[in-house]
N, C-alpha and C positions, 0 to 999 in steps of 0.2 A: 504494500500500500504506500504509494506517496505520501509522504507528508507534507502538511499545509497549517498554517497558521492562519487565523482568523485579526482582522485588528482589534484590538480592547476597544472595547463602548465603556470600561471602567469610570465609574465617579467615586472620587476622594469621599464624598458622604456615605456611600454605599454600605452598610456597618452590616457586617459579617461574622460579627462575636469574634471569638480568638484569631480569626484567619488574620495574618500577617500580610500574606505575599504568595505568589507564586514562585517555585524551587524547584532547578532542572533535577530528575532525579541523576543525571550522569555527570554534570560541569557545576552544579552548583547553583546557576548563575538565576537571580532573582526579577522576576518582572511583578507591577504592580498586579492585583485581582483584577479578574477580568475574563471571558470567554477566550480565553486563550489556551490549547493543549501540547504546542511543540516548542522546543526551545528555539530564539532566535540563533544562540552562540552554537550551538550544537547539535539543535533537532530531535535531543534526544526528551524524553516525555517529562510533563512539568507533573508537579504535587503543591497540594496546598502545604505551606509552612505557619507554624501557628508562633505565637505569643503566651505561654503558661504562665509566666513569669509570676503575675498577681496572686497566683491559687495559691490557697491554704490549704493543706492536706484532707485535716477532719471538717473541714468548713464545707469543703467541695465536695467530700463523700455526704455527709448532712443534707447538701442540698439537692446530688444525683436523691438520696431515698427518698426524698420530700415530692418528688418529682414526677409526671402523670406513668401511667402504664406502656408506656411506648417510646420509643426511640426518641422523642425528646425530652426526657430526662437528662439525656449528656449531650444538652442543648450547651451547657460549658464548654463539649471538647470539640461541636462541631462547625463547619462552615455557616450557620445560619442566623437569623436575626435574631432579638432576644425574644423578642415579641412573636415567637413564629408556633407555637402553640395555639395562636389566638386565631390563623390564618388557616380557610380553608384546604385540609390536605387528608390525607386518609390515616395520618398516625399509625403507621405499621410498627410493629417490634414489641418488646417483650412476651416474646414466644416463648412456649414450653422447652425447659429442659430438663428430658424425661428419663430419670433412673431405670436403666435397662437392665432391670436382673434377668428376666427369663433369657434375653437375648446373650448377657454374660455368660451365664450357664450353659448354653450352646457352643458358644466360641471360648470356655475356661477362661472369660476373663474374671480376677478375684479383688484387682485391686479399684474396682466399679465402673462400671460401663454407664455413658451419657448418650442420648440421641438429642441433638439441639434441632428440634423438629419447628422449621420457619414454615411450613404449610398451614399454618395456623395467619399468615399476614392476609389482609385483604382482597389478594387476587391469588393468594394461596399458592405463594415465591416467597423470593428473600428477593428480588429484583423490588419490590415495595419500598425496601429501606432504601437502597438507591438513588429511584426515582424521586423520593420525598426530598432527598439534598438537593439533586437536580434543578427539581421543580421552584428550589428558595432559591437558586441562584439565576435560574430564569426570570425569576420575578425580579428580583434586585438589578439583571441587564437591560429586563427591558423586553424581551419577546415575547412576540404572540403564538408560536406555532411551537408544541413540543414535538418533537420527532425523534426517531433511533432507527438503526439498526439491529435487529433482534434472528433469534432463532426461537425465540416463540413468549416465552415469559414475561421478557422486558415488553414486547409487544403491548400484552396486555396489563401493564404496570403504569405503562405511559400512557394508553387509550383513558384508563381507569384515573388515576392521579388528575389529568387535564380535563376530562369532563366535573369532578370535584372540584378544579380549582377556575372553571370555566375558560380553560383555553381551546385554542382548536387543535388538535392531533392528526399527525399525519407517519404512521411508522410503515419500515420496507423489511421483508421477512422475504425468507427463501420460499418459491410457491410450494413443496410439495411437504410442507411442515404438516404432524400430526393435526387432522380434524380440530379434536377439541379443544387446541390451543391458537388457531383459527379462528375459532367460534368465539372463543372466550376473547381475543383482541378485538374483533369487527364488532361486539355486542356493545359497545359503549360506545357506538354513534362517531367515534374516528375514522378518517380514511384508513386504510389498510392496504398495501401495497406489494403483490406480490413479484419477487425479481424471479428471473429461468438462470439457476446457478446455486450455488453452496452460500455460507455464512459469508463469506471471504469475496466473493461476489459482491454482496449484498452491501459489505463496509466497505468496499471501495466506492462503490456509485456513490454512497451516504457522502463519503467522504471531498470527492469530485464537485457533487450539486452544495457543499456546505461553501466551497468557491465560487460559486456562480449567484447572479443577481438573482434566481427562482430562488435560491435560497436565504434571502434576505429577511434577517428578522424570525428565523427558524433558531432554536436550541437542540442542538440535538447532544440528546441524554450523554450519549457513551463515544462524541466526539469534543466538539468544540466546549461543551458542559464536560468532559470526563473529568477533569481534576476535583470536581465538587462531587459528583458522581459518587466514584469509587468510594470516597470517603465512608458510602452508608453502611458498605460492608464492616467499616472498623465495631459499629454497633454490636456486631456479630459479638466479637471479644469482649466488648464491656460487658455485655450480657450475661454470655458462660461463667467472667469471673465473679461476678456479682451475686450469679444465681448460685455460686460455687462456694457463695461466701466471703468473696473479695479472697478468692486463691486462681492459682496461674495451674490450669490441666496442666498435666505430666506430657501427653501425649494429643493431640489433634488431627483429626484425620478430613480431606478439605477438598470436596471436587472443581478440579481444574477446566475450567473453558479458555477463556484470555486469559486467565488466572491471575488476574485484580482481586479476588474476595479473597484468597491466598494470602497474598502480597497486604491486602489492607488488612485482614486479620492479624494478620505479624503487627504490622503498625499498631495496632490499638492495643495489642499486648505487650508493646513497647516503652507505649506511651502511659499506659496506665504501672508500668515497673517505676516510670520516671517520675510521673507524678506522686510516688507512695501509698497509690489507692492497692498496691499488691506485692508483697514478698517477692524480691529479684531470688530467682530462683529459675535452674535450664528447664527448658519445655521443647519438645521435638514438636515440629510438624511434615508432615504427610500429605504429597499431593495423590489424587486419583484424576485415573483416566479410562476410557475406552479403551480396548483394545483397534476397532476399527478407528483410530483418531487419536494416538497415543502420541504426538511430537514432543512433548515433554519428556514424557518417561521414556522413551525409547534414548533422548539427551540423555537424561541422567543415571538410564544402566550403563550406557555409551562412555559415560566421564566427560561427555562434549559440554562446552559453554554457549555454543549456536544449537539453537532450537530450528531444525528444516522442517519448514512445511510439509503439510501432508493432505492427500485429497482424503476427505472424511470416509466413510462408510459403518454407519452404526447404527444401531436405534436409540442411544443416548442425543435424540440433536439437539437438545439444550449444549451439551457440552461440544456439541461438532462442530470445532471451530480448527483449521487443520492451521491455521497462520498465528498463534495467540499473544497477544503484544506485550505481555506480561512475563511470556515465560524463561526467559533469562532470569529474571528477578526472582520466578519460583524454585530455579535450581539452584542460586547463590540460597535462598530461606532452607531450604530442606540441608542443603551443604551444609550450613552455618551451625545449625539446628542439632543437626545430628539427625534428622529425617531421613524421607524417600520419596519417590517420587512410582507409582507401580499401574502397570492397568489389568481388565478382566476382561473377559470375552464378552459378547452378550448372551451366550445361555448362560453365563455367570451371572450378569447382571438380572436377569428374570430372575432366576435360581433368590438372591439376593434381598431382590423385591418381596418373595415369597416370604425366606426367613423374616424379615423385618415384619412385617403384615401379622404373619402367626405367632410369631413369639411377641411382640411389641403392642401389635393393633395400630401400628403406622402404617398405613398404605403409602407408599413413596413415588414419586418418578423414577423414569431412568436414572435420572443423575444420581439420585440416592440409591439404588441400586448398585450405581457401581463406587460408590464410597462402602456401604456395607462389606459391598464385595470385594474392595481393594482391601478392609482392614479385616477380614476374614483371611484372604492371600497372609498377609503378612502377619497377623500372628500364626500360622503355621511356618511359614519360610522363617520365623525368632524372629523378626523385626521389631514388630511392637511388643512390648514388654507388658504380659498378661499381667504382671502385679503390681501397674499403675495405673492412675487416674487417665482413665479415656473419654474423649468426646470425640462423638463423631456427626455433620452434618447432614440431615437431610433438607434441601431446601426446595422444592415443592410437591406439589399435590400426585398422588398417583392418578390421578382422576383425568387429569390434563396428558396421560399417555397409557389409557387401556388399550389401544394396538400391541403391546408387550405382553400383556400378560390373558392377549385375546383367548385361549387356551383354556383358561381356567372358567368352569360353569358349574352345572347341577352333580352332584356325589349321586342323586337319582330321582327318577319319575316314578309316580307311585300312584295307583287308584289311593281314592280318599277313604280308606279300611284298615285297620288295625292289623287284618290279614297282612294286606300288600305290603306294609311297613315291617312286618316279620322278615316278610317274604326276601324284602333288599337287603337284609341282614345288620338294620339299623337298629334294632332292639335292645 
């Protein structure tokens, strides 16, 4: 994908809570806030940089607890206005994290098992928390039109978010994405836009028309917006530790697409070491992948530091992203970490879904199938260490991908008689 830069519409008034600046993540080099996502000096990708400097330790955990039931609680660590609770948006986050015994005792894990199950957000993703950072910093530039590029979630996160917050939507998806995540983006009244091509397709044109005058006055989520973006994933982290008890998991296990919720994951369990909200203490993370879409993990069994594209082919296509612009970043985390980086088949990832469903009562997506199914691989292979704190994410709905697990139906048909019920050897 070409890189391009967009010019800052930035205003000096613009008040974004702690956000400081934008900070290349490769040269350093600082530009003011603004729609901007590539470095001038280097091209290489910017991050928001904050200002903690003010916070008080017990002051600022005091008033995360005080705080509503949703990702704006760590309205202190994020890009947003202060007042952005008060502003119509969907409040996604503070989702379940749900102690997996039975599932432990399946996989021998002893030191307890976590499902950080986000299928509970409003469009029933973790793409929810995202979008809602997005969406304040679209509001603070100034645009009328939210837009992304999606492979099906974010789709419907941006459709959803921008009729809540009365903008117009206009998001571009690969055309031959599952049905019901289709349905689920067209249902809120947004354009919907389907490309003839993969993900990689799809973020290139996004990123083309973000240069062109049709595109004026557009944000799009997980381009010219990505530095605010990404951010929503950090949520993720505060969450776990919080709900943990302000402790830092031993171990994390975290499916990889562009693998930004990776990479921001890491950040906010950085940032909350820094800030004193959590005992500096090592924690491993764990990327998963497809096997049909593995460019990651195939890097880092490889020992390579270039991640080579790869044409997809899976039924995970939430995560079928074969170009992922993240993932250098994900093998220096798992490196650093003491991690890995692993994938599964897709009769793994079914398999997967299954386990999670019947021992848990999570119905999952693909994606979460193949996280299951990556940290099942690995504790067998010794990787993850059964007698540590584990979490592992599932981030959306099974609902949004029954083509997977199309297979599964009736145990049996029965005349309505006590006989027939004998008879199927259901008794």
């Amino acid at each position: 994908m070409a890189v391009q830069t967009v010019a800052s519409t930035s205003d000096p008034a613009v008040d974004l809570g702690p956000a400081a600046a934008l900070s290349c993540r490769e040269c350093g080099h600082r530009v003011p806030l603004g729609p901007v996502f590539a470095c001038e000096e280097c091209f290489g990708p910017l991050e928001i940089a904050y200002d903690f400097s003010a916070y008080d330790t017990e002051e600022l955990r005091r008033r995360i607890e005080a705080g509503p039931a949703n990702i704006w609680r760590y309205a202190p660590l994020l890009p947003v206005p202060a007042d952005v609770a008060d502003k119509p948006n969907l409040n996604p986050g503070w989702t379940k994290l749900v102690k997996a015994d039975n599932l432990a005792r399946e996989l021998g894990v002893t030191g307890g098992l976590f499902v950080k199950d986000d299928s509970g957000n409003p469009t029933h993703s973790f793409k929810d928390r995202v979008v809602a950072q997005a969406l304040e910093a679209a509001r603070a530039f100034g645009f009328t039109t939210l837009s992304c590029s999606s492979t099906g979630n974010l789709a419907g996160a941006v459709g959803a978010a921008a009729a809540r917050a009365g903008f117009r939507s206009c998001v571009f998806i690969p055309h031959d994405l599952e049905q019901g995540k289709i349905v689920m983006a067209a249902v809120y009244g947004g354009e919907l836009v389907g490309i003839e091509g993969n993900y990689d397709d799809v973020n290139r044109f996004c990123s083309e028309l973000i240069g062109d005058p049709a595109g004026e006055g557009w944000g799009f989520v997980n381009v010219n917006l990505r530095p605010y973006y990404a951010e929503g994933s950090k949520t993720l982290a505060y969450e776990i530790c919080e709900q943990l008890g302000w402790r830092l998991p031993d171990q994390i296990v975290v499916p990889i697409a562009s693998g930004s919720q990776l990479t921001k994951i890491d950040k906010g369990l950085q940032e909350l070491i820094k800030l004193g909200l959590v005992e500096d203490r090592p924690y491993k993370i764990f990327g998963a992948q497809a096997e049909g879409c593995s460019p990651v993990s195939t890097a880092f069994k490889a020992g390579h530091d270039v991640v080579r594209p790869q044409k997809p082919n899976t039924i995970a296509k939430s995560l079928a992203i074969g170009n992922p612009a993240d993932g250098p970043y994900v093998l220096d985390i798992a490196r650093r970490t003491g991690g890995a980086v692993e994938d599964v088949t897709d009769a793994e990832v079914v398999d997967a879904i299954k386990l999670l469903a019947r021992t848990e009562g999570i119905f999952a997506e693909t994606a979460g199938g193949v996280t299951v199914g990556v940290t099942q691989k690995l504790l067998k292979d010794g990787v993850l260490d059964p007698a540590k704190t584990t979490v592992v994410l599932n981030t959306g709905d099974g609902l949004k991908t029954l083509d997977a697990v199309a297979g599964t139906g009736l145990t049996a048909t029965i005349r309505p008689t006590l006989d027939s019920f004998r008879e199927a050897g259901l008794a």
